[in-house]
N, C-alpha and C positions, 0 to 999 in steps of 0.2 A: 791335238793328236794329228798326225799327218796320215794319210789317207791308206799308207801300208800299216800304221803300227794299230795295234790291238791292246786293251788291258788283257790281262790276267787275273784270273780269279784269285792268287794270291796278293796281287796287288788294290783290292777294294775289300773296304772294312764300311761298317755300319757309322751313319752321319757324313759318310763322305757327299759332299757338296757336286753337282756337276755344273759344266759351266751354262750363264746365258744363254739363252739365245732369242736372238726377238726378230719377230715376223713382221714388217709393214703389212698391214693390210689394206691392201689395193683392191677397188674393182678389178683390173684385171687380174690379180690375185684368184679370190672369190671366184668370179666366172669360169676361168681355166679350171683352175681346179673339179668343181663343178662339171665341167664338160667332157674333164679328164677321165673322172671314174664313172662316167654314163649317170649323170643325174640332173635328169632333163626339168625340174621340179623348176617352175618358176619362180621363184623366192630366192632363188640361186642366182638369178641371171637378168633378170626383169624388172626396173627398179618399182615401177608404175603397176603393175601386177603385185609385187610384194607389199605394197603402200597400200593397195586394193585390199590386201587381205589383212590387214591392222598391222605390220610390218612398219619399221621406220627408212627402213632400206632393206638392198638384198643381205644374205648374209651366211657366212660359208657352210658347208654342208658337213654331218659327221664324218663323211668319210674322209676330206681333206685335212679335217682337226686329228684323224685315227695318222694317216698318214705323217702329220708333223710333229704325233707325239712320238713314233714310230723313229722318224729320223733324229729328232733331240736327243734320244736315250743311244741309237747307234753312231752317230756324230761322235759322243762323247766315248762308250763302248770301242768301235773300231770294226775293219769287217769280218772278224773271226769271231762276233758274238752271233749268237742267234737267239733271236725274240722266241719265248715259249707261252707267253700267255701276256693279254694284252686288257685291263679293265679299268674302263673310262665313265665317266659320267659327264655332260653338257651341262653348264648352266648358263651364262649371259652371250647372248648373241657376237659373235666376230664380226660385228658390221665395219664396213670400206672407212677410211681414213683413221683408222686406228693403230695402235700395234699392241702384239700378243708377245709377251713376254714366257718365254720358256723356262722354268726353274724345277729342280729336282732333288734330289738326295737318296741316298741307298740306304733301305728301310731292312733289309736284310742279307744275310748271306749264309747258304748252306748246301752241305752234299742232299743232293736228289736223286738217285736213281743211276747214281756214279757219275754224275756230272757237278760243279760247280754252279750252282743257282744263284743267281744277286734277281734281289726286287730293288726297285726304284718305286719312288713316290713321282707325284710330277703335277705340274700343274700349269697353267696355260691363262695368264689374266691377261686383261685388257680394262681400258678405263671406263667400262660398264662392270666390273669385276672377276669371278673364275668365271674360264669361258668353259676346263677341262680340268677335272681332278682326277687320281687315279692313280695305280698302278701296273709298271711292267714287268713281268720276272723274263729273265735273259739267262742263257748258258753261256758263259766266258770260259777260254780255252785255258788250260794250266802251265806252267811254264815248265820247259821243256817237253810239252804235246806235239 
């Protein structure tokens, strides 16, 4: 999808696939981001500090994983969606020299409140396993709106 164009809510049906996307995960990854959303927590930034506290390394915080599941589902959506509800769960750490593979699929579609709703599914692994499961429900714009 190129950067002006937008799905349409008549254009996404349930099972629809959306594309990859994968994240290298870098310490400077990790830390930025970390430093980005004000989370000064040391397990974020500190490798020697997070090791201290049973820690195998640092390793990225929820709000940077809230963030990139955020952008996978609007990457793929366009920027005339908007996110309306956003429900994540963590499980295996995003620790540095990894990568976090992004994949999803659209679990539903329906009129809300007059508007077009699509849920996505999504999910977020790496090769310790799901780092983020979940879903997103989005309002996509109708054609000719």
């Amino acid at each position: 999808m190129s950067g002006r164009d937008s799905l349409r809510f008549e254009d996404v049906s349930v099972g629809q696939e959306l594309p990859r996307l994968e994240v290298p995960l870098t310490p400077t990854l990790i830390v930025s981001t970390a430093i980005a959303s004000r989370d000064y927590q040391d397990v974020h930034h500190d490798r020697d500090l997070a090791q201290q506290r049973g820690s195998k390394d640092i390793f990225m915080n929820i709000l940077s994983t809230n963030g990139f599941v955020g952008r996978f589902v609007t990457d793929w959506a366009g920027p005339a969606a908007s996110i309306r509800k956003v429900s994540i769960r963590l499980g295996a750490p995003n620790y540095p020299y990894d990568t976090m593979v992004m994949t999803g699929r659209v679990a539903d579609v329906r009129e809300e409140n007059g508007e077009g709703r699509v849920a996505v599914e999504v999910r977020g692994a790496n090769g310790l396993g799901d780092h983020v499961t979940g879903t997103v429900e989005l309002a996509l714009p109708r054609s000719g709106a």
